[in-house]
PDB file of N, H, CA, C and O in Angstrom:
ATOM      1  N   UNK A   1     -43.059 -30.314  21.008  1.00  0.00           N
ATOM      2  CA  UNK A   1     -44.415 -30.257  20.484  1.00  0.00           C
ATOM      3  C   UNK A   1     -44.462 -31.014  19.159  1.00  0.00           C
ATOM      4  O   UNK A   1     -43.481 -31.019  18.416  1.00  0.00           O
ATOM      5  N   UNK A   2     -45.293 -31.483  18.938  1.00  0.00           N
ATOM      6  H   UNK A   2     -46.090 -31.478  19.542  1.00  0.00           H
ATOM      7  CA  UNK A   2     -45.648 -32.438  17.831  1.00  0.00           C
ATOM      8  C   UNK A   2     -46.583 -32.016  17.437  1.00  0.00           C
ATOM      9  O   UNK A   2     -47.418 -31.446  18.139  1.00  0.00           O
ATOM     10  N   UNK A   3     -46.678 -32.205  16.120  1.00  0.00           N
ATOM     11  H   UNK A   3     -46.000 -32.668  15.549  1.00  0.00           H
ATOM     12  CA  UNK A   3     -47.667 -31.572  14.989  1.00  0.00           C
ATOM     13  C   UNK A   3     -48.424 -29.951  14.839  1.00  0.00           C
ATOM     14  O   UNK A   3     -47.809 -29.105  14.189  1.00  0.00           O
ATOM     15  N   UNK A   4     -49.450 -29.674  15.321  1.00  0.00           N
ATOM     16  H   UNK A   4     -49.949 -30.361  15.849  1.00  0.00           H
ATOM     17  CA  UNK A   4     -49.908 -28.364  15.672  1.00  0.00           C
ATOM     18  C   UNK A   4     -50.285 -27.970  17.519  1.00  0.00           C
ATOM     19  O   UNK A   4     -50.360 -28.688  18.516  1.00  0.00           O
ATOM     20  N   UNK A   5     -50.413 -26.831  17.343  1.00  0.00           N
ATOM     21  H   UNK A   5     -50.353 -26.248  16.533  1.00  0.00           H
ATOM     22  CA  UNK A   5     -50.993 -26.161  18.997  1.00  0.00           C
ATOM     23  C   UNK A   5     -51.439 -25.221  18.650  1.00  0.00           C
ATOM     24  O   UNK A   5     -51.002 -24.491  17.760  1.00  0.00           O
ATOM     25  N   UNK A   6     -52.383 -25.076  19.290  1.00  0.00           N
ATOM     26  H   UNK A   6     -52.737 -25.669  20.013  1.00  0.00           H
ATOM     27  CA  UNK A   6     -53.882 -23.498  19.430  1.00  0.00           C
ATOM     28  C   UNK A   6     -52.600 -22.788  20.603  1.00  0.00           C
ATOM     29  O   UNK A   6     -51.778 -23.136  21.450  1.00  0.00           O
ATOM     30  N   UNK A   7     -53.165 -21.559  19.905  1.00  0.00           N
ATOM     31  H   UNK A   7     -53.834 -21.276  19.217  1.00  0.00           H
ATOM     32  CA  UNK A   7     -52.411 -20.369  20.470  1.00  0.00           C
ATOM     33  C   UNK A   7     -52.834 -20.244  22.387  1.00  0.00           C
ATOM     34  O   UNK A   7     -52.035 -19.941  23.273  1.00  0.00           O
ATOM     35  N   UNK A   8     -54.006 -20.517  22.519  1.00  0.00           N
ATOM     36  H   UNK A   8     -54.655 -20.762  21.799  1.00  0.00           H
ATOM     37  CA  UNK A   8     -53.789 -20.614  23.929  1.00  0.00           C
ATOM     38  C   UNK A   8     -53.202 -21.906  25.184  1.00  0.00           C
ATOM     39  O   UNK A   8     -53.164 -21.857  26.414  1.00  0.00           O
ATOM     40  N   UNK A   9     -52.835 -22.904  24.281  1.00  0.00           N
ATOM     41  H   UNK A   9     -52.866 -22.943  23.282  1.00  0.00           H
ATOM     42  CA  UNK A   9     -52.129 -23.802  24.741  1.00  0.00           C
ATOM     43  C   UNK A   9     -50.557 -23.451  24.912  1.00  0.00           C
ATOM     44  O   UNK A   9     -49.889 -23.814  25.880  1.00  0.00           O
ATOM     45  N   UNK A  10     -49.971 -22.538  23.604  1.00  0.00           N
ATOM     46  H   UNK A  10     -50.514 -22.243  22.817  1.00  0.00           H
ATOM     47  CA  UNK A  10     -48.489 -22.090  23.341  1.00  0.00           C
ATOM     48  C   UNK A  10     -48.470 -21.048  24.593  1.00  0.00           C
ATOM     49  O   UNK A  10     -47.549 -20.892  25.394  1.00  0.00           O
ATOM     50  N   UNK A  11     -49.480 -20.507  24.563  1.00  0.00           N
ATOM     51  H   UNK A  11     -50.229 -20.634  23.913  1.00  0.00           H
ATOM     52  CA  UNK A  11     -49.540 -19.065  26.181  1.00  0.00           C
ATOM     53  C   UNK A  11     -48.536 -19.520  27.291  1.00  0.00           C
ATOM     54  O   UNK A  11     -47.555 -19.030  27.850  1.00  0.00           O
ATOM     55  N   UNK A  12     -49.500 -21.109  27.366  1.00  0.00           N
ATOM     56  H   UNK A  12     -50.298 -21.506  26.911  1.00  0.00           H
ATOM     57  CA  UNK A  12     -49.078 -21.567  28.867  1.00  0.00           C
ATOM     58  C   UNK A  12     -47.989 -22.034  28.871  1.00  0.00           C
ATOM     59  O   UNK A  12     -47.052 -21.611  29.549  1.00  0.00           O
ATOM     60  N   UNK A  13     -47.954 -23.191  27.938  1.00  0.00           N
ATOM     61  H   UNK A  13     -48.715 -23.535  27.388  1.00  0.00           H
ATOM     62  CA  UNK A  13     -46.225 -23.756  27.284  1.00  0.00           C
ATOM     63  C   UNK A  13     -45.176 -23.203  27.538  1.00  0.00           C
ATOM     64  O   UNK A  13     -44.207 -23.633  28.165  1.00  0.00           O
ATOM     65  N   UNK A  14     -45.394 -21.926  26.905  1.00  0.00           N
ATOM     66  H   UNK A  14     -46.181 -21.577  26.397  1.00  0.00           H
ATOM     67  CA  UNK A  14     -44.253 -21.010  26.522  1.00  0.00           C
ATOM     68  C   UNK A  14     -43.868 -20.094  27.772  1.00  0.00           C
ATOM     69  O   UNK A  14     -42.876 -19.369  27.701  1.00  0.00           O
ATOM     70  N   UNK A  15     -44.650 -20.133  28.900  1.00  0.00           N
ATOM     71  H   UNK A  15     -45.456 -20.723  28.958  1.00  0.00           H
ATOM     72  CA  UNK A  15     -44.474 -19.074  30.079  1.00  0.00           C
ATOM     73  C   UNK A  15     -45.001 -18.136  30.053  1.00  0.00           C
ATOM     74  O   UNK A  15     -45.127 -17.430  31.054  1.00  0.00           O
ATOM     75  N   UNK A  16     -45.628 -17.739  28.509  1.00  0.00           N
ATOM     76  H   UNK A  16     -45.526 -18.313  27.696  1.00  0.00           H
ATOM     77  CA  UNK A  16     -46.086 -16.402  28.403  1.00  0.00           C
ATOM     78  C   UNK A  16     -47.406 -16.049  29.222  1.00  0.00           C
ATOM     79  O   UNK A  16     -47.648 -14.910  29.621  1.00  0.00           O
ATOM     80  N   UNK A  17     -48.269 -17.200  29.436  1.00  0.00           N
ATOM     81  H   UNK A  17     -48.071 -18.125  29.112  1.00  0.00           H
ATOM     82  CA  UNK A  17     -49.343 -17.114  30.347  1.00  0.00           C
ATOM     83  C   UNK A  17     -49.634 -18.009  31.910  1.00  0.00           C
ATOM     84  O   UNK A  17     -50.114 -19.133  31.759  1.00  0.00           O
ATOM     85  N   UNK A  18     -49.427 -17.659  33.023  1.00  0.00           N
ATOM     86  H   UNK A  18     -49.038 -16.746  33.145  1.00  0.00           H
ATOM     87  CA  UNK A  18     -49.541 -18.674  33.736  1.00  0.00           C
ATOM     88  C   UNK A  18     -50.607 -19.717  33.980  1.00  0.00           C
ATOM     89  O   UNK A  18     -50.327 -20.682  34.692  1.00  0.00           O
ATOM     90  N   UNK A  19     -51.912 -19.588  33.399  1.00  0.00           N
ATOM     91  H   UNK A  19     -52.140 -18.805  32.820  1.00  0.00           H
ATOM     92  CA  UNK A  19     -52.766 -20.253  33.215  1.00  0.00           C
ATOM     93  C   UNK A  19     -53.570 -20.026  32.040  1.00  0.00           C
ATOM     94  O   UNK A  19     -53.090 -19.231  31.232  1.00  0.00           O
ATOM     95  N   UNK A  20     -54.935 -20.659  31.700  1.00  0.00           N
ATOM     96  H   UNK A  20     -55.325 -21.305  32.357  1.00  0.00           H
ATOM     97  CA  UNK A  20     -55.638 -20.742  30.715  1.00  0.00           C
ATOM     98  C   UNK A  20     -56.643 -19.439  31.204  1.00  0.00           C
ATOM     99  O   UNK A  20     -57.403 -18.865  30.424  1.00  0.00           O
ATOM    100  N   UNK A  21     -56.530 -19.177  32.294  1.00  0.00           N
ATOM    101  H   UNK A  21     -55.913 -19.643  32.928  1.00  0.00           H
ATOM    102  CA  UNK A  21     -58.024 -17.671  32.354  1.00  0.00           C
ATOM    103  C   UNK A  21     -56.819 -16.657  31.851  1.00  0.00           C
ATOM    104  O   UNK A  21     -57.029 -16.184  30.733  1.00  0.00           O
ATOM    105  N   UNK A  22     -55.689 -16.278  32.441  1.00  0.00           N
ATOM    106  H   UNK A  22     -55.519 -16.662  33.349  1.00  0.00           H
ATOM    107  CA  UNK A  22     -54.963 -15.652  31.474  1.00  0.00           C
ATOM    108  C   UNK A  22     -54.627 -15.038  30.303  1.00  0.00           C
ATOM    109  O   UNK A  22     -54.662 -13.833  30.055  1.00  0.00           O
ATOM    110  N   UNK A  23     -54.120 -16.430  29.216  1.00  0.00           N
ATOM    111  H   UNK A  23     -54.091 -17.409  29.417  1.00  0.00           H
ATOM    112  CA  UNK A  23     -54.104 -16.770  28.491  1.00  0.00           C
ATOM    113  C   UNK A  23     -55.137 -16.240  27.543  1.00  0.00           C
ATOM    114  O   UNK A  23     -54.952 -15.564  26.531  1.00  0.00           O
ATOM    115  N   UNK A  24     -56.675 -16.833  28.251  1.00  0.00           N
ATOM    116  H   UNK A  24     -56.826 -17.382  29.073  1.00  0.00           H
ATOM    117  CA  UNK A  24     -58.027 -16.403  27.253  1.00  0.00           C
ATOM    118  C   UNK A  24     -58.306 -14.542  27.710  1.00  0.00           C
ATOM    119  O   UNK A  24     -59.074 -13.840  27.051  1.00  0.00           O
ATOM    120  N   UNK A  25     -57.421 -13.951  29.076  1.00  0.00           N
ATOM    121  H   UNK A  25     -56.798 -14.521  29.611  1.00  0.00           H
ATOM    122  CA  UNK A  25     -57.832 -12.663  28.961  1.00  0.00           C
ATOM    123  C   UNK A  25     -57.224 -11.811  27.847  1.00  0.00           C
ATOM    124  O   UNK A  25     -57.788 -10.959  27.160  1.00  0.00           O
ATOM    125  N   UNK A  26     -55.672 -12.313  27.810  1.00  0.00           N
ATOM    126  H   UNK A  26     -55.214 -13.005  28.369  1.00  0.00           H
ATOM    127  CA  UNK A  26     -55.065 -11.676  27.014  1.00  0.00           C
ATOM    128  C   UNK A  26     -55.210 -11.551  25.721  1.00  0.00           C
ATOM    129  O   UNK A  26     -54.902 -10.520  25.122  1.00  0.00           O
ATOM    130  N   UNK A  27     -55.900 -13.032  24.928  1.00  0.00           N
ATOM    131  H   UNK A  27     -56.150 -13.869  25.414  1.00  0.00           H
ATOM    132  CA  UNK A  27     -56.099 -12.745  23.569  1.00  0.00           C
ATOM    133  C   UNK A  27     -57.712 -11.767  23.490  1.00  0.00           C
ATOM    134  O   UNK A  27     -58.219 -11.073  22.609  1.00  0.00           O
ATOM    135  N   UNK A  28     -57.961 -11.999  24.325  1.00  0.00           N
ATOM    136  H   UNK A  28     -57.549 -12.563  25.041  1.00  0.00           H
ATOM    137  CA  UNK A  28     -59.477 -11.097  23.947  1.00  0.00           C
ATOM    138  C   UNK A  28     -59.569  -9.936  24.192  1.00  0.00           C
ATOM    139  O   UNK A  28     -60.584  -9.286  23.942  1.00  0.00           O
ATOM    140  N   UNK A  29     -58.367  -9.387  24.809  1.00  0.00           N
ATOM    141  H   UNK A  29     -57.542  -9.914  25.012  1.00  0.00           H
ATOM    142  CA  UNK A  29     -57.932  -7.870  25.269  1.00  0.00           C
ATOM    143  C   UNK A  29     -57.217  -7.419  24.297  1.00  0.00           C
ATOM    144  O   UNK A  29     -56.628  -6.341  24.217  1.00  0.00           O
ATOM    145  N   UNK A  30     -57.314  -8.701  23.184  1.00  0.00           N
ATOM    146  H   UNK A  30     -57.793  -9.576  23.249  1.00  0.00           H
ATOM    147  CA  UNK A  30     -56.303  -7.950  22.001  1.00  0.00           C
ATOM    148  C   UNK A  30     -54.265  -7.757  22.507  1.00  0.00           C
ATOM    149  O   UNK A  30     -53.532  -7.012  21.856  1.00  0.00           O
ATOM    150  N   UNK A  31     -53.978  -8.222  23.184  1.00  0.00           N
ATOM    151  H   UNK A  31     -54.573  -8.827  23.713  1.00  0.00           H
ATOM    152  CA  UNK A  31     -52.648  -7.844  23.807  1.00  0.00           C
ATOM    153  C   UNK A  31     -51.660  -9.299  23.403  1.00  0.00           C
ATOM    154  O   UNK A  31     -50.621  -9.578  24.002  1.00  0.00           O
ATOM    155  N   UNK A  32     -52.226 -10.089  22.308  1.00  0.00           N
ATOM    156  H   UNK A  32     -53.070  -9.862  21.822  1.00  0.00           H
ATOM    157  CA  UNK A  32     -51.796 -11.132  21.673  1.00  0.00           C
ATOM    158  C   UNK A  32     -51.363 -10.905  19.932  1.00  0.00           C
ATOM    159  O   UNK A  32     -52.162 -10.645  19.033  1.00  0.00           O
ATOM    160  N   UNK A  33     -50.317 -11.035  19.837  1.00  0.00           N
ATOM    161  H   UNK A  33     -49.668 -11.247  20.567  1.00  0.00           H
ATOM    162  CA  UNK A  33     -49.832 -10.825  18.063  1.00  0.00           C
ATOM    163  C   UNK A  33     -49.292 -12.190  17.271  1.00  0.00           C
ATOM    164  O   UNK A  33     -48.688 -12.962  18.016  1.00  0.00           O
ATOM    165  N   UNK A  34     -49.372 -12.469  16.356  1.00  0.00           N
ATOM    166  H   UNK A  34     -49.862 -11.842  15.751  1.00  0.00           H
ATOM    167  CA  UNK A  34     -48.615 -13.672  15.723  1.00  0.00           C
ATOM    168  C   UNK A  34     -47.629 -12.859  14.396  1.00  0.00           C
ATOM    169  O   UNK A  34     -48.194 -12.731  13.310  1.00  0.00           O
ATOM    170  N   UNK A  35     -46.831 -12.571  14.477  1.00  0.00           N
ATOM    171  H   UNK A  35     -46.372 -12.675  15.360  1.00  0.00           H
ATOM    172  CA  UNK A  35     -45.766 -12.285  13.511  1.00  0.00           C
ATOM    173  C   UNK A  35     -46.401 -10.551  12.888  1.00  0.00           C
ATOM    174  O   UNK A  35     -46.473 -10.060  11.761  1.00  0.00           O
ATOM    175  N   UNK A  36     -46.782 -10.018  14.335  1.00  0.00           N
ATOM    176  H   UNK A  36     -46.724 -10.416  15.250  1.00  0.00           H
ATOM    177  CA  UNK A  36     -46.945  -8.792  14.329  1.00  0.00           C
ATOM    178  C   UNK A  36     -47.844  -8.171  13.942  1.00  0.00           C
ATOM    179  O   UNK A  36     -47.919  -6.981  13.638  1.00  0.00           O
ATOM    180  N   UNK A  37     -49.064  -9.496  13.937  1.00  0.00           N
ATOM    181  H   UNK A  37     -49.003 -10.463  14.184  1.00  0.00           H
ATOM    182  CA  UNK A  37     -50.964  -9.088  13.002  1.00  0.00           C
ATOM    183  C   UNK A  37     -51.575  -9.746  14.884  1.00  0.00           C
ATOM    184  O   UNK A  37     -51.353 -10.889  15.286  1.00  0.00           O
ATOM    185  N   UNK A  38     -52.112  -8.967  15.469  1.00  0.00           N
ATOM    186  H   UNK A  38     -52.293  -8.039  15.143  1.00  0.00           H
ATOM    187  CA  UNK A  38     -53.185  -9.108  16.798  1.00  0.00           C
ATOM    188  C   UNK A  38     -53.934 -10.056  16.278  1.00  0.00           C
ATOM    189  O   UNK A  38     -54.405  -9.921  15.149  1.00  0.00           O
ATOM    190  N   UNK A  39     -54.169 -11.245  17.087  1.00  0.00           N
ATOM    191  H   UNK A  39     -53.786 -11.355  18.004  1.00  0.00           H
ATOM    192  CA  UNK A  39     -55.216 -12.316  17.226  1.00  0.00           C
ATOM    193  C   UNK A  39     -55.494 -12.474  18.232  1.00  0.00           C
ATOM    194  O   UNK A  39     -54.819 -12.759  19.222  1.00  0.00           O
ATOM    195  N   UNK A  40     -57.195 -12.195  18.008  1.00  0.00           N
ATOM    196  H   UNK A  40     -57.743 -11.963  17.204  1.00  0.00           H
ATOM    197  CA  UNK A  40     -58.444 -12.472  18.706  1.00  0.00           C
ATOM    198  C   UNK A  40     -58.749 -13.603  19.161  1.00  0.00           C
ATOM    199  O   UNK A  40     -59.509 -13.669  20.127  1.00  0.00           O
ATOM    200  N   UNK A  41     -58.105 -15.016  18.435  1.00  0.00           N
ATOM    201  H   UNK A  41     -57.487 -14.963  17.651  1.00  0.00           H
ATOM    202  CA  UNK A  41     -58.835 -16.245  18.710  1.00  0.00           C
ATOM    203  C   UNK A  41     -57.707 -17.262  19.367  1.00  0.00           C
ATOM    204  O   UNK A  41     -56.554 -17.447  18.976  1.00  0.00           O
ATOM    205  N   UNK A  42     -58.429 -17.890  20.538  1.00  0.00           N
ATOM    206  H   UNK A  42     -59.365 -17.740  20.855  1.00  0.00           H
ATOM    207  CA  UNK A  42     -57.288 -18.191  21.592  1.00  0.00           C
ATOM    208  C   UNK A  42     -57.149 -19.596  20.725  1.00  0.00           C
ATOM    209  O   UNK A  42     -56.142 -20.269  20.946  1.00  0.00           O
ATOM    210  N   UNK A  43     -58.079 -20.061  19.776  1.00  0.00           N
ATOM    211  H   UNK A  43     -58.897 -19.515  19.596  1.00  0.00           H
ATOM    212  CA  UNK A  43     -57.938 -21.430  19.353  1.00  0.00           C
ATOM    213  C   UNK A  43     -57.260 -21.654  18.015  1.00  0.00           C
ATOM    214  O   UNK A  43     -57.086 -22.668  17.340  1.00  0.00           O
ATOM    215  N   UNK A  44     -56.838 -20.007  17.803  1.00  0.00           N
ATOM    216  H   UNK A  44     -56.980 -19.183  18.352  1.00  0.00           H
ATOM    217  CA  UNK A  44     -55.721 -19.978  16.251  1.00  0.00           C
ATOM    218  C   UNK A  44     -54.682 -21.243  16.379  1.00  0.00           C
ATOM    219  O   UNK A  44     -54.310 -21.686  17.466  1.00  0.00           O
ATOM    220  N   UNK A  45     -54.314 -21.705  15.235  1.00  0.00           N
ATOM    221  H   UNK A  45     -54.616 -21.346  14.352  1.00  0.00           H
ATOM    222  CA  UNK A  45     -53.947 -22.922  15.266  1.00  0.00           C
ATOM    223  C   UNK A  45     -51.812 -22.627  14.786  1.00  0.00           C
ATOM    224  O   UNK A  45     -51.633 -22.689  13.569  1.00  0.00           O
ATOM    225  N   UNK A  46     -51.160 -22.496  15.197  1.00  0.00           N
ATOM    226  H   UNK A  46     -51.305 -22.446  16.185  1.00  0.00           H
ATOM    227  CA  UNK A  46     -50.151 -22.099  15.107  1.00  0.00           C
ATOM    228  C   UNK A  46     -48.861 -22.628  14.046  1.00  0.00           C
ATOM    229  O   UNK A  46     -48.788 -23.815  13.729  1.00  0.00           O
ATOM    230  N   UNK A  47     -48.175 -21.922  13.700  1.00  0.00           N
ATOM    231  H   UNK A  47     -48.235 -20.958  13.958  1.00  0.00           H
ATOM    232  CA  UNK A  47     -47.563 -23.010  12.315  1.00  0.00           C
ATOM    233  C   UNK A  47     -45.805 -22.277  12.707  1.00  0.00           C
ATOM    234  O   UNK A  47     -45.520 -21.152  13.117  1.00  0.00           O
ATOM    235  N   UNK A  48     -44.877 -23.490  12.361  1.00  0.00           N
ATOM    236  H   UNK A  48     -45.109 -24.404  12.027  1.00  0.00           H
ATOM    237  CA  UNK A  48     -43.486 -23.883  12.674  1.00  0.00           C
ATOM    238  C   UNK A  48     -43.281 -22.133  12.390  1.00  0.00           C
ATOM    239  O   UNK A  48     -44.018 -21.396  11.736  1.00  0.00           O
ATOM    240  N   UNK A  49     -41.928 -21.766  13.182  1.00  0.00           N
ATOM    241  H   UNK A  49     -41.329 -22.365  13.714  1.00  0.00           H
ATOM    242  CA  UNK A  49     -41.559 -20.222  12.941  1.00  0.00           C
ATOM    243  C   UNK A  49     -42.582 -18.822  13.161  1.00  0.00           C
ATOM    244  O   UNK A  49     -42.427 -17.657  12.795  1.00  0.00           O
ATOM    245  N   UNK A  50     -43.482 -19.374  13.785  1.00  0.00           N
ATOM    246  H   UNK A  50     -43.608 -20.321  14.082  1.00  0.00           H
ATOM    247  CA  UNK A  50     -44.739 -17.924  13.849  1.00  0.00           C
ATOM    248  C   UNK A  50     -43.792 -17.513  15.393  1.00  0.00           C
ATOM    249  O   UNK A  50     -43.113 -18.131  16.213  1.00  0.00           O
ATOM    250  N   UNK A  51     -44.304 -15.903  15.132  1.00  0.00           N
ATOM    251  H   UNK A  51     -44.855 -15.400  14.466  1.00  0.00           H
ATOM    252  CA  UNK A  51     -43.419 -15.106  16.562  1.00  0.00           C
ATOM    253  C   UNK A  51     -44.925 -15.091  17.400  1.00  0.00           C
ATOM    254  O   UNK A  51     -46.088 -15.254  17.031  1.00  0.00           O
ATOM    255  N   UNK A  52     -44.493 -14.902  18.280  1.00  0.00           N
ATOM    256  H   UNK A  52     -43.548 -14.770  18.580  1.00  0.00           H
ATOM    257  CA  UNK A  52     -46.194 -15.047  19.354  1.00  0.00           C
ATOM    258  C   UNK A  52     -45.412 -14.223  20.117  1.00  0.00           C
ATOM    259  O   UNK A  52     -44.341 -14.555  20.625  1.00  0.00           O
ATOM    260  N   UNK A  53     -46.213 -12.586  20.245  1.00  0.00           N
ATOM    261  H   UNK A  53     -47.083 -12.316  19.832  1.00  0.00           H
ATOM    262  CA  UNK A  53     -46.110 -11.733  21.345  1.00  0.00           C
ATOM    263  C   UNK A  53     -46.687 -11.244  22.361  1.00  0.00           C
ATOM    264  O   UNK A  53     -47.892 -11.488  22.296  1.00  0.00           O
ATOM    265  N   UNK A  54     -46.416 -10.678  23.259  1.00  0.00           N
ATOM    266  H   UNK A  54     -45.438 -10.480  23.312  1.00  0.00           H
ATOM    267  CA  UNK A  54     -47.788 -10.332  23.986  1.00  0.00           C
ATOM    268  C   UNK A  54     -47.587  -9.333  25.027  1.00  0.00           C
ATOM    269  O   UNK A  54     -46.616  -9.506  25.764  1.00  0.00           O
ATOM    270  N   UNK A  55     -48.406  -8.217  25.239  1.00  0.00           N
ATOM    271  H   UNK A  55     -49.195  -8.076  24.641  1.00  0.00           H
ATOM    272  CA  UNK A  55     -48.029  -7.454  26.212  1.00  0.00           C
ATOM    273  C   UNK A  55     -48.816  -7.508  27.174  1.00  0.00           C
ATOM    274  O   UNK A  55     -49.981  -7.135  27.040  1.00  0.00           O
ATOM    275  N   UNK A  56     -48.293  -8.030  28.449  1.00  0.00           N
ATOM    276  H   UNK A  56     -47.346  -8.333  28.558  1.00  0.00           H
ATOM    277  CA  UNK A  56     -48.987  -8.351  29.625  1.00  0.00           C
ATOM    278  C   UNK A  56     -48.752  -7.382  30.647  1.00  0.00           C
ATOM    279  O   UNK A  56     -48.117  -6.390  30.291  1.00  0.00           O
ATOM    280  N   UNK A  57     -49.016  -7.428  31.502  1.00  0.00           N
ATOM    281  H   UNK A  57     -49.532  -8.235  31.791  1.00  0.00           H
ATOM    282  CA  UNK A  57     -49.012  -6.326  33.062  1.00  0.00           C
ATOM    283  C   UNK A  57     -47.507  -6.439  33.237  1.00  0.00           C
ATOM    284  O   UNK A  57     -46.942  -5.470  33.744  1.00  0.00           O
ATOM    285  N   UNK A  58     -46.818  -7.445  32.900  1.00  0.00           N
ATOM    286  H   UNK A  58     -47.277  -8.232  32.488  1.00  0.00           H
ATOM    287  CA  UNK A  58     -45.301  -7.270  33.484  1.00  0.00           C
ATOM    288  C   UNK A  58     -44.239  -6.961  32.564  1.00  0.00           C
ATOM    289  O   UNK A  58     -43.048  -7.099  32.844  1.00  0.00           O
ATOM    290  N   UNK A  59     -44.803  -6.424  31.152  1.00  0.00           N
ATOM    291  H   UNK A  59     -45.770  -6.312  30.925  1.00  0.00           H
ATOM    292  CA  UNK A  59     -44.157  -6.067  30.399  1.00  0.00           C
ATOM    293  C   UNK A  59     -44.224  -7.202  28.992  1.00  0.00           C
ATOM    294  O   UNK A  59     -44.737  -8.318  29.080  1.00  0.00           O
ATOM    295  N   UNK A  60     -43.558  -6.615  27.645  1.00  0.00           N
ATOM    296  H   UNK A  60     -43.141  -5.709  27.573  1.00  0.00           H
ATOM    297  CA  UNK A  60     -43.899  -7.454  26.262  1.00  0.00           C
ATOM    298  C   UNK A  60     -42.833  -8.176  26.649  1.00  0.00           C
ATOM    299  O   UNK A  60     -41.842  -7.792  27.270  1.00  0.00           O
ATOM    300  N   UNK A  61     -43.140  -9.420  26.178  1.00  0.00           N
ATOM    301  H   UNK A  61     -43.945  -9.733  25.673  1.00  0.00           H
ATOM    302  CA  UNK A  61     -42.619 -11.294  25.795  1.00  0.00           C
ATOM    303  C   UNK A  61     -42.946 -11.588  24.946  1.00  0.00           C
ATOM    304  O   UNK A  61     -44.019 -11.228  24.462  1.00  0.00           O
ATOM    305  N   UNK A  62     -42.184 -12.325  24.454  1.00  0.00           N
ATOM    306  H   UNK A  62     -41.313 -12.618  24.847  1.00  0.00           H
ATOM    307  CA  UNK A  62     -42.412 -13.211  23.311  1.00  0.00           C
ATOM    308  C   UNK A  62     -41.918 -14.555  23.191  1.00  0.00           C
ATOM    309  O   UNK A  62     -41.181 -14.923  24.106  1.00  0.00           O
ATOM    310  N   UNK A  63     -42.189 -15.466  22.155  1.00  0.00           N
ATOM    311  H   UNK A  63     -42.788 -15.167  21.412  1.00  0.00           H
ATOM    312  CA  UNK A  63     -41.548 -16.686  22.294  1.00  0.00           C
ATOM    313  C   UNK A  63     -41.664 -17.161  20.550  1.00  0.00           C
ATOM    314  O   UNK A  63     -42.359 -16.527  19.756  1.00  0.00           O
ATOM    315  N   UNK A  64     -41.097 -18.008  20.284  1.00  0.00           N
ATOM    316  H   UNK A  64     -40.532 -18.523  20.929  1.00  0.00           H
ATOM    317  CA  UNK A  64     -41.041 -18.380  18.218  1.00  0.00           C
ATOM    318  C   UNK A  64     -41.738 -19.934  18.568  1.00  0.00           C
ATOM    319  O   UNK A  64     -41.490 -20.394  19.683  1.00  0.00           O
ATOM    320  N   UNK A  65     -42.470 -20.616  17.773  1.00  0.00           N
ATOM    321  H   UNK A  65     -42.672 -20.243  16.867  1.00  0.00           H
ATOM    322  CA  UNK A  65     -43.217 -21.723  17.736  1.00  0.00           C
ATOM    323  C   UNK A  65     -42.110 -22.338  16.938  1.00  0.00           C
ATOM    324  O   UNK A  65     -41.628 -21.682  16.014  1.00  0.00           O
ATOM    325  N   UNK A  66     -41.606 -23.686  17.245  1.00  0.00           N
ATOM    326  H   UNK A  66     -41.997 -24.218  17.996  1.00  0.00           H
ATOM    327  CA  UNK A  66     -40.791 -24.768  16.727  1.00  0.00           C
ATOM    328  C   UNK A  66     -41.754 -26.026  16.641  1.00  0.00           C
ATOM    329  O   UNK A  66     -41.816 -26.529  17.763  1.00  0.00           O
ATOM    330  N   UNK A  67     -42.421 -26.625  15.849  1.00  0.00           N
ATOM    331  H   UNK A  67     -42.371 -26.216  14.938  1.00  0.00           H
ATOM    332  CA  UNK A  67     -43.672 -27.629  15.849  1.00  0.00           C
ATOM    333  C   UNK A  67     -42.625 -28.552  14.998  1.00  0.00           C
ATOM    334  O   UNK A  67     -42.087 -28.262  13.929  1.00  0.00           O
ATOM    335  N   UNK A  68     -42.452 -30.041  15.962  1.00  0.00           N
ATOM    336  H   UNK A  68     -42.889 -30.277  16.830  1.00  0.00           H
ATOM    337  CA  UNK A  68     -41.821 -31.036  15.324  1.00  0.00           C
ATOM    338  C   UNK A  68     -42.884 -32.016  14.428  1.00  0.00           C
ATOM    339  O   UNK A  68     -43.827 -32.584  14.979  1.00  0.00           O
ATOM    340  N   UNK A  69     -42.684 -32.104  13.377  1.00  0.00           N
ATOM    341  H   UNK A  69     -41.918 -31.643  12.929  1.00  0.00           H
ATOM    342  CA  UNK A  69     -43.225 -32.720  12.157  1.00  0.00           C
ATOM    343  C   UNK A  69     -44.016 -34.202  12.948  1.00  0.00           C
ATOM    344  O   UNK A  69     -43.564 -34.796  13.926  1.00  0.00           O
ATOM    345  N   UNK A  70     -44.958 -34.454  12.388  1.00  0.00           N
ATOM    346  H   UNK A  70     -45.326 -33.972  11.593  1.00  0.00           H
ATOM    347  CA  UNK A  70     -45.717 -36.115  13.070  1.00  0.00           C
ATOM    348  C   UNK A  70     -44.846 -36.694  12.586  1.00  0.00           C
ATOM    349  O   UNK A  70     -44.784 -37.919  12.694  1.00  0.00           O
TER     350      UNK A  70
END
């Protein structure tokens, strides 16, 4: 990844969501965290080292954002 990514792009990326209806259910169900504070907004813009969690129907995942510099 290069430069930044909205949190519902990292969903899919990351495995944590298999698609974008997903993705947008889970942050609006609240079942989305960034370094352990719940976010509401699927278009939060994500920064190098943030933890992205999430508790879905098949149990909590997570994944760490690594954003390579432009």
């Amino acid at each position: 990844m290069r430069g930044s990514i909205r949190l519902g792009q990292f969903l899919k990326l990351a495995g944590l969501a298999d698609d974008g209806a997903l993705a947008r259910q889970l942050v609006t169900e609240g079942d989305v965290s960034i370094n352990g504070v719940p976010e509401l907004r699927r278009g939060h813009h994500l920064q190098d080292g943030d933890v992205v969690e999430v508790d879905a129907p098949a149990g909590r995942d997570g994944a760490l954002v690594r954003v390579l510099p432009d």
